[in-house]
N, C-alpha and C positions, 0 to 999 in steps of 0.2 A: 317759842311756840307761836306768841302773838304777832310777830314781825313775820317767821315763817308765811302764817295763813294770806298775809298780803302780800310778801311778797309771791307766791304761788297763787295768789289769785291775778296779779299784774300780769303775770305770765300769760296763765291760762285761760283768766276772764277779763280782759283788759276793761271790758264796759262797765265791770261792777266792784273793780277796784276801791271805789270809794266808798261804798257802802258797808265793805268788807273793813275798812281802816274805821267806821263811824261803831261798826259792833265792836269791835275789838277795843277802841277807846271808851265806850260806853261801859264796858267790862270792865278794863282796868280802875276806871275811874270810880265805877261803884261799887269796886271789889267784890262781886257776885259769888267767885270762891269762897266768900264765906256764908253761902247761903248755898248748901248740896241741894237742896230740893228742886232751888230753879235750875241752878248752874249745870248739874250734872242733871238732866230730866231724861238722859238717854239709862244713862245705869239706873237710875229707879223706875224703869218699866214703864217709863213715858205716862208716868202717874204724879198729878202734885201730890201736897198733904192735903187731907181735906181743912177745910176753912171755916168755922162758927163763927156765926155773928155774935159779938158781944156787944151791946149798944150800939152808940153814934162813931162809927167808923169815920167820920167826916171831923171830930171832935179829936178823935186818937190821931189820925191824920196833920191835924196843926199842930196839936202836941208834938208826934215826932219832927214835923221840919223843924219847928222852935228849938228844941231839943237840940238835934242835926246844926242846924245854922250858927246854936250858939256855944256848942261845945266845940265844932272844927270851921274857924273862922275862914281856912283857905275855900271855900264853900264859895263863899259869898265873889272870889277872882273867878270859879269857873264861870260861876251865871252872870257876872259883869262881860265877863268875855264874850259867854254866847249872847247876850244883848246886843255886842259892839258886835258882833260877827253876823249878825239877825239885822242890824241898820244898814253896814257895808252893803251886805246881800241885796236890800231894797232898796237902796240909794242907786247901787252902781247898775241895776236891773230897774231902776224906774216906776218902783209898784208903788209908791205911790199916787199914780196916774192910774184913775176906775181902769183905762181899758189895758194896759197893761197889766195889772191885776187880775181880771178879770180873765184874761189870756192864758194868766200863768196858774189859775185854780182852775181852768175848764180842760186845761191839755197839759200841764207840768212840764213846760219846756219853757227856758228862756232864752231859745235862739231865733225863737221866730219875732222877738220884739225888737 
């Protein structure tokens, strides 16, 4: 189904092909299916659950990545990855130069650098 959506977006939306492949691995990767309320938000009436504060959300928050990080250590290959993949990007585009940066946050293109 997930190769499906990109391949048929290749097709037919050739410009947003990749964005289409970045949700779709973004899904896989954080296995959404097991969470109905986000994942399927169309079958539940386009309604989340509601949400109570319970404390410091900021507090439960480092808990769970601590948690996350140290119970599935392949964790820690994705986000090296997207660091190495976050360097290439700005190495081989130049943003570390103000005005090349500066370029690519005021218009989001990096073909005009």
């Amino acid at each position: 189904m997930n190769l499906a959506a990109i391949w048929w977006t290749l097709g037919k939306l050739p410009n947003i092909w990749v964005y289409t492949s970045a949700f779709v691995g973004h899904a896989l990767l954080d296995r959404l299916w097991l969470f109905p309320d986000t994942f399927l938000l169309a079958a539940a009436r386009w309604r989340f659950h509601v949400w109570g504060k319970r404390g410091s959300e900021q507090k439960a928050m480092r808990t769970a990545y601590w948690v996350a990080f140290t119970r599935r250590p392949e964790l820690w290959g994705w986000e090296l990855g997207g660091f190495i993949a976050l360097g290439i990007f700005i190495w081989r585009k130049r943003l570390y130069r103000r005005d090349h940066l500066l370029s690519f946050l005021l218009t989001g293109r990096t073909d005009l650098l």
